[in-house]
N, C-alpha and C positions, 0 to 999 in steps of 0.2 A: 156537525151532526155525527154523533157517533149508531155504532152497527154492528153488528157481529161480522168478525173478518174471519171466523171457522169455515175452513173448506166446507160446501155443501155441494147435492148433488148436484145444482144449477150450476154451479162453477164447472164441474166437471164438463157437463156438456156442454156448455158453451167454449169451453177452450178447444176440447176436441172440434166440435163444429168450425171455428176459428182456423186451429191448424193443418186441420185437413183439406178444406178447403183450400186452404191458402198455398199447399204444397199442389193440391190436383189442378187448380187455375193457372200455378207455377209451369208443370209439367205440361198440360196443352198448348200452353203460350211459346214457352221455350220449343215444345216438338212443330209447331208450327213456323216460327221464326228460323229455325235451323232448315226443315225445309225452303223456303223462301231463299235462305243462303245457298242451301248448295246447289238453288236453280240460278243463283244471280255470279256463283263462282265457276260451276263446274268448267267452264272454258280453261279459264287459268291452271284449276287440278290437272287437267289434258294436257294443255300447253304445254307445262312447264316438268308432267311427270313424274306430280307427288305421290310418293306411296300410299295406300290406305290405310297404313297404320299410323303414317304421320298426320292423316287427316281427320282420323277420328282419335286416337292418343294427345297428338301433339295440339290441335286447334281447335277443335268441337268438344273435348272433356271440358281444356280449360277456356275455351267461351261460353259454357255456362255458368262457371261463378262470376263472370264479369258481366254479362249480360243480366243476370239473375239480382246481382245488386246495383246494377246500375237502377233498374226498373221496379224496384221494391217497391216505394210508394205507391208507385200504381196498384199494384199487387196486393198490398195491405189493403190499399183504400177500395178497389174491387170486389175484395173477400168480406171487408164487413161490411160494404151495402150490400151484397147478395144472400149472403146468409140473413144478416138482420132484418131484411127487407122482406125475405121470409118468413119468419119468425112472427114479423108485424101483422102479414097477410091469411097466417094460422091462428092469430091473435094471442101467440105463444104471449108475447109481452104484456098485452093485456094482463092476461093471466098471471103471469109471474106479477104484475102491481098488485093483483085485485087480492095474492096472499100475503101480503103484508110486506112483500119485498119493494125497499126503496129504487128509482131509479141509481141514486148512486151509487149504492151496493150491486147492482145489477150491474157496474162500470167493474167491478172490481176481477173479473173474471177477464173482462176484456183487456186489460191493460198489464195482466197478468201474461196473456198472450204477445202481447204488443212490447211485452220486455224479453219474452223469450224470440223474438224475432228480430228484436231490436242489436241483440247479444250477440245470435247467427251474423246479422248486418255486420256489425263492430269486429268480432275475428275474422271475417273474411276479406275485409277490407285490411285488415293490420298483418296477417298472416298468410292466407291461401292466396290470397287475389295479386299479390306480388310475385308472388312465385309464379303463379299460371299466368302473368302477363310478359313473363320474360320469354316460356317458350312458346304461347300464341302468337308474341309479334316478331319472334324468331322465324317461326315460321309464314307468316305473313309478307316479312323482307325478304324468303326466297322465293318461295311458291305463288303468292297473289301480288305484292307493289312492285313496280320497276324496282330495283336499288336503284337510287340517287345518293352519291356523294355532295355533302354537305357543306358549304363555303361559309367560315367566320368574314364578318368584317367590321375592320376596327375594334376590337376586343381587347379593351384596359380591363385589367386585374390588378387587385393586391394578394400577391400568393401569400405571402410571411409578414409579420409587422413589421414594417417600415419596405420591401420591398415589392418593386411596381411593377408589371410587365405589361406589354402593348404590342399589338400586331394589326401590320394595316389589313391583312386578309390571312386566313388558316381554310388550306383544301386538305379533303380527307382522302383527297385519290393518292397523295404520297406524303401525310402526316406531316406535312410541311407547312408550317407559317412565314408568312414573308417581312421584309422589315420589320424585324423583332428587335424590341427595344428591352432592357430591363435595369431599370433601375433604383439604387437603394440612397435612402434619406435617412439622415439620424438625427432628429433635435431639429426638425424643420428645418434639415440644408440638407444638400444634395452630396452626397458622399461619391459615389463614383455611376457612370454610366456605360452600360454596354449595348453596342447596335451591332444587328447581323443581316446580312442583306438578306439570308435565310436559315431557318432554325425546322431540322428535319429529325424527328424522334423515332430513335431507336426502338424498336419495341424488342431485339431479344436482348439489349445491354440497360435499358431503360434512362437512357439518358438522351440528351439534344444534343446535336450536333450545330454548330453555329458555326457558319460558313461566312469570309470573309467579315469577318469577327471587326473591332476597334471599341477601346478599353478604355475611357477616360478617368480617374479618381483624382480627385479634388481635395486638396489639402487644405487648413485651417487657416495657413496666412498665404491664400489667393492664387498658390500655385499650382501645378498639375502633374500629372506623367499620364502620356501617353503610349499605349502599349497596342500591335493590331496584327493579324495574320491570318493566313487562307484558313484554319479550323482548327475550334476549340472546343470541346465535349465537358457537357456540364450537366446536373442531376438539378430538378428544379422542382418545388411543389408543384407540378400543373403537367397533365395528361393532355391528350389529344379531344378524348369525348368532354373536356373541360369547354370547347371552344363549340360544341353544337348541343348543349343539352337543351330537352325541351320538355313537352308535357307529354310526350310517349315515355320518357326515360322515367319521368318520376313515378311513373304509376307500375316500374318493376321494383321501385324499395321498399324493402319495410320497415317500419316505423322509427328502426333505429337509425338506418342509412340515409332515412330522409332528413332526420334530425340534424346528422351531421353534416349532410347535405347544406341544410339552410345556415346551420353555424359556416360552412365555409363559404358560401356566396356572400352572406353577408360581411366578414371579415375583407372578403375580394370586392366589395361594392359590386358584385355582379348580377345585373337587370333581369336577369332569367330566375333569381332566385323567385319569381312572382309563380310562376308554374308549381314551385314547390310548395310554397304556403298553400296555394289553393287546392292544393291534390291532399293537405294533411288538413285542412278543416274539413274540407269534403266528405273524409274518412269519419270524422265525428258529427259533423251536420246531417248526413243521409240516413244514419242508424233512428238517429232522435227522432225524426220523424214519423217512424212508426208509431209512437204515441198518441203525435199531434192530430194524424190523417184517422186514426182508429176514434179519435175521442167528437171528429166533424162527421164521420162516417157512422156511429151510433147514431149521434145527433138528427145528423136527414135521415135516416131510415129506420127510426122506430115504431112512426106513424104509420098507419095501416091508410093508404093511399087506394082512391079510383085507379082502376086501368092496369090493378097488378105492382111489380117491382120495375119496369122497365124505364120508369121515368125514374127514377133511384140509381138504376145504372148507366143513366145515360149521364145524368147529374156525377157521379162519381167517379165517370172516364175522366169526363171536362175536369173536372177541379184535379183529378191525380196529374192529368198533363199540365193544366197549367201550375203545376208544385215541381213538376219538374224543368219544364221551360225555363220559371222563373229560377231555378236553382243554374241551372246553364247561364240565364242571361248576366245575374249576378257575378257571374265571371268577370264580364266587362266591365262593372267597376273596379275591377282588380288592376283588370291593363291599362284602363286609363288612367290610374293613379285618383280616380276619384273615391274610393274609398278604400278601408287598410282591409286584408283578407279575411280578418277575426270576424268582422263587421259586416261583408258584403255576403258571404258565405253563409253567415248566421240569418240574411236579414230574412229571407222566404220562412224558414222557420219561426222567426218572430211574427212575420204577417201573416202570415198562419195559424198559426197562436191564437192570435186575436181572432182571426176570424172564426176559429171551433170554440174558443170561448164564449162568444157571442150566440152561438150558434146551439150549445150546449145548457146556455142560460136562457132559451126561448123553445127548447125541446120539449114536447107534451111529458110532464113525471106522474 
């Protein structure tokens, strides 16, 4: 079906109405939730004698672009059943049908909106939101959680092709991993092996220390040489935070660091890289949905309804939570290895999909 896609004045106001809305729902939610925090912190603030510039600079600026995108769907889907549901109840829409204006020309302002939020969504997640989560959980690990030091155990890595490293436990109270093994294979044989009863990293020389060291290398026609002593210092691909990353660390990179992030777990086979894929589809699954939820959100709310809009909003809470639930639960397909993170990340979006499709194809035009 073609349409005239020239800006008109309908566009206009409905974008405005869109994102004004969508910021002033933003700002109540956000000022209300921030209060609720700092009745559920203030002990800790006292306790522990955070300044107030580090609690409003350091943690409250940037927990609003985390919080702010984490909850967006809500927020989109909120904004156009409350406007639109208006609109229906003024018989704005009526009206706009009854001039000749098609339902899905009337879409076209909306989704116009729904890419400018989508956009907001996408660089904040790829640019601001990494940055503001390095010094929110900065300040979080002093000021609000106990610090806990972090115990690896059992941690095989491939740092470099062909070389293997293995530690039966790494504690972060003194960067020390314990029987430290490393060893390199060339042409599927085993080249030489090194074990250390402990492997303690330097952090101002940037090397290990390998304590009570023994060197075995293995020759081609079945022979050895064995070589051992109280400590030897050696530079290795593989840091300390290599041995406890998890899904706080990844939600500080950005989109470059996360990349190469995943390029080295996977080269290392290492089982954490799972945290990574799902914080970089996340990044691009949670934007998209601004379309999907504005196109369900037209949908139920352009009928002019008994009893007001209030059953439109009560309808458009439920479905924004459970768009988000389901994007959390989708996680656990991740960890349990039952589906791959492109797929499980994606699939709310998909069922979703389908469901404003359905929902759009049954809408009074």
């Amino acid at each position: 079906m073609k349409f005239d896609l020239r800006p008109k004045r309908l566009d206009a106001y409905i974008v405005s109405k869109f994102i004004s809305t969508f910021f002033v729902a933003l700002l109540l939610i956000i000022g209300i939730v921030i209060i609720f925090d700092i009745s559920e912190k203030i002990d800790d603030f006292v306790e522990k004698e955070a300044p107030l510039g580090a609690i409003i600079f350091d943690y409250y600026i940037n927990f609003i672009p985390y919080f702010m995108n984490m909850f967006s769907p809500l927020f989109v889907f909120i904004t156009v059943i409350f406007f639109t549901s208006k609109m229906a109840a003024d018989s704005e829409i009526v009206a706009i049908l009854s001039c000749g204006i098609s339902f899905h020309r009337m879409m076209v302002p909306y989704m116009f909106s729904a890419t400018l939020i989508a956009i907001l969504s996408l660089c904040l997640n790829l640019f601001i939101i990494p940055e503001a989560n390095k010094t929110r959980l900065d300040f979080e690990n002093q000021y609000i959680k106990e610090r806990t030091k972090s115990v690896g155990r059992n941690v095989h890595y491939q740092i470099a092709p062909g070389e293997f490293v293995f530690a039966e436990s790494f504690s972060s109270w003194n960067n020390t991993a314990y029987r430290f093994t490393l060893e390199e294979i060339r042409d599927h044989r085993l080249v030489s092996k090194l074990s250390a009863e402990t492997a303690v990293y330097d952090t101002t020389k940037g090397v290990w220390k390998l304590k009570k060291y023994f060197i075995r290398e293995y020759n081609e026609d079945l022979t050895d040489n064995i070589r051992s002593g109280k400590q030897i210092d050696t530079v290795l691909a593989l840091s300390p935070k290599d041995f406890y990353l998890n899904e706080k660390t990844v939600e500080t990179l950005t989109y470059s660091e996360l990349n190469e992030l995943i390029d080295t777990q996977r080269m290392r086979g290492d089982g954490n890289v799972k945290f990574a894929l799902i914080e970089k589809n996340t990044r691009f699954a949670l934007p998209f949905s601004a379309f999907i939820l504005t196109i369900m959100g037209v949908a139920l709310s352009s009928k002019k309804r008994r009893g007001g809009i209030g059953w439109n909003i009560g309808i458009g809470i439920a479905l924004a939570f459970t768009y988000i639930l389901f994007l959390r639960f989708s996680q656990m397909f991740v960890y349990t290895d039952t589906l791959p993170p492109s797929i499980a990340l994606w699939l709310p979006n998909v069922v979703f999909a389908v469901i404003a499709g359905f929902l759009y194809r049954i809408a009074p035009k």
